[in-house]
C-alpha atoms as one frame of an Amber mdcrd trajectory, in Angstrom:
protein
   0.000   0.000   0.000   1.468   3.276  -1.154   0.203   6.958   0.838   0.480
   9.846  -1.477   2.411  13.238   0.146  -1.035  14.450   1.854  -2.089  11.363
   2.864  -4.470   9.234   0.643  -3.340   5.910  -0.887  -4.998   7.452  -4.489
  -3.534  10.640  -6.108  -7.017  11.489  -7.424  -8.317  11.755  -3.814  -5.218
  13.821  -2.997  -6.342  16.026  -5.614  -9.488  16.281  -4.868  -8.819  17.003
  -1.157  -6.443  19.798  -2.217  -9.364  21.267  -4.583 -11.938  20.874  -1.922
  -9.412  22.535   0.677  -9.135  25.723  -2.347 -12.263  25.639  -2.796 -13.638
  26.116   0.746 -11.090  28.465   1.777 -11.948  30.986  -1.493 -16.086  29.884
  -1.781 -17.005  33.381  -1.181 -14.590  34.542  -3.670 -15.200  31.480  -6.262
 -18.849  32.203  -5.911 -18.752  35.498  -6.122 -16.714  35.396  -9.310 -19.240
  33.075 -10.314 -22.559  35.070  -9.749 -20.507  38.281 -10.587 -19.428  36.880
 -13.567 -23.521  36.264 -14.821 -24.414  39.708 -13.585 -21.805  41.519 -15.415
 -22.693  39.602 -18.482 -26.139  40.579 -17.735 -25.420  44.338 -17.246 -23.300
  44.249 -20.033 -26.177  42.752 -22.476 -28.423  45.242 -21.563 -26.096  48.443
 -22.163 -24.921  46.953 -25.352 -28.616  46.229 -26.679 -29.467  50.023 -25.572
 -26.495  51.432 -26.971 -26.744  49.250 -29.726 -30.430  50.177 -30.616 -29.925
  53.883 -29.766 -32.431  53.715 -27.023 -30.887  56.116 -25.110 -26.700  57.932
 -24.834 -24.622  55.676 -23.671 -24.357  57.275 -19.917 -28.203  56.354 -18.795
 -27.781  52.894 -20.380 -24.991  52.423 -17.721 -27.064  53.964 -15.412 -30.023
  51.309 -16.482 -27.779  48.404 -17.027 -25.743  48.686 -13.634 -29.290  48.286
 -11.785 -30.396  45.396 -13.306 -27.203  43.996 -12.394 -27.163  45.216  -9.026
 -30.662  43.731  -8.156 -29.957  40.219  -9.674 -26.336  40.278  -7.869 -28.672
  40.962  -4.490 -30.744  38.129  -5.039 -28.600  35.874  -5.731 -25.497  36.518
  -3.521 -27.845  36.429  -0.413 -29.433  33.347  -1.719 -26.325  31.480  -2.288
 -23.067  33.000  -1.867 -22.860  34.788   1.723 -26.207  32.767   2.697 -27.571
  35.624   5.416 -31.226  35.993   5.164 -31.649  38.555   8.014 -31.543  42.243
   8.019 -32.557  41.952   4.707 -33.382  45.932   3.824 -30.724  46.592   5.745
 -28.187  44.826   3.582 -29.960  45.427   0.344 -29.613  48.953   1.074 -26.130
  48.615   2.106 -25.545  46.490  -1.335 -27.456  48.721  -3.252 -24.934  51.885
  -1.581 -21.900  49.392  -2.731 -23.616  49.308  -6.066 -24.454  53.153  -6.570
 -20.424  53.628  -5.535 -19.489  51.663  -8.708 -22.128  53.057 -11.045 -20.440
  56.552  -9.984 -16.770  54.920 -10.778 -18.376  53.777 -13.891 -20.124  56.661
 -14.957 -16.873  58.576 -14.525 -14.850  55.947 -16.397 -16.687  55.527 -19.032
 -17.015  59.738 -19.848 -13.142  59.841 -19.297 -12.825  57.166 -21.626 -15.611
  57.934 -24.396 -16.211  61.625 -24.105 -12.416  62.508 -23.123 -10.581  59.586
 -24.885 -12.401  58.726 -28.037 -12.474  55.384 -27.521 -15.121  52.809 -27.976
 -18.366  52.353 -25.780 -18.776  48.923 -25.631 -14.889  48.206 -24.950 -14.930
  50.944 -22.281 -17.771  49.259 -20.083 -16.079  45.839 -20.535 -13.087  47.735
 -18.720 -15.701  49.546 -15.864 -16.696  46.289 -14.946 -13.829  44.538 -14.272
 -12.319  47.401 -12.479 -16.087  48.160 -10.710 -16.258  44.466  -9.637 -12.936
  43.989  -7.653 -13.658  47.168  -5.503 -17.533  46.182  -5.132 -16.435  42.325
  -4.099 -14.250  44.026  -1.199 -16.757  46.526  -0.116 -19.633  43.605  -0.017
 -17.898  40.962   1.566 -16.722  43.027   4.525 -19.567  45.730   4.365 -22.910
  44.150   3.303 -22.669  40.573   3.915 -20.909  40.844   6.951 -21.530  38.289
   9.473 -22.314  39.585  13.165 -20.545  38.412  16.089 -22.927  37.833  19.156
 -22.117  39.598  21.829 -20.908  37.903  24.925
C-alpha cells in the first residue's frame, strides 16, 4: 500500500482534497466570481442592446444596465453565496450603496474614456466592470454581507 504526500493511498483523492481545501477556503470569492461573472454579463447585455439600438446615450444605459445587475447580484449573492437571510433591507440597502459607488466609478470611467478619450463604448464598459467588480467584491464581503458576532 502506497500513501500519497497528503495522505491518501490514491492521487485522485489527494487532488481532490487539495481542490476541496481551495475551494472552501476561497467559496465566497469562487462564488462570487461566479454570480458576478452572470451579472456583469447581464449588465453588459443590456447596455450593449441600448447602446446598440440607440435607445438612449450611452451614460443612462450604464445607469439602467448597472441596476439590473445590481438587483440580480442581491438576489442571488444572499441566496447562495454569503447565505444571510436577516436584516434583509438593511443589507440590500447597504448592497445597493456598494452598487451606486461603482455606477459613480463607472459613470466617470466611461465619460473619461468615451467623451475625453475617443475610444469605444462597448470596450470601455467591458473595462468599468472589471475594475467596478474587484472594488464592489471588497466593499460587499466586509460591508454588506458581513456576518455579526454575538455579543458575549
Amino acid at each position: 500500500m502506497h500513501v500519497s504526500i497528503c495522505g491518501y493511498e490514491s492521487k485522485e483523492i489527494c487532488n481532490f482534497m487539495i481542490v476541496k481545501q481551495f475551494y472552501l477556503r476561497f467559496r465566497n470569492l469562487i462564488l462570487y466570481g461566479i454570480i458576478g461573472g452572470f451579472c456583469a454579463a447581464l449588465d453588459f447585455v443590456v447596455y450593449t442592446a441600448l447602446c446598440y439600438f440607440d435607445v438612449m446615450p450611452y451614460l443612462w444605459a450604464n445607469i439602467i444596465s448597472i441596476h439590473v445587475g445590481i438587483i440580480m447580484s442581491f438576489m442571488l449573492n444572499r441566496s447562495f453565496n454569503f447565505r444571510v437571510k436577516d436584516r434583509t433591507k438593511h443589507r440590500f440597502f447597504s448592497f445597493y450603496a456598494v452598487g451606486l459607488t461603482g455606477l459613480g466609478i463607472s459613470e466617470v470611467m466611461l465619460y473619461l474614456m468615451v467623451a475625453v478619450g475617443g475610444l469605444n463604448e462597448v470596450i470601455c464598459k467591458l473595462v468599468s466592470i472589471v475594475i467596478v467588480a474587484m472594488i464592489q467584491f471588497v466593499l460587499n464581503k466586509y460591508i454588506t454581507f458581513k456576518t455579526r458576532i454575538p455579543n458575549g
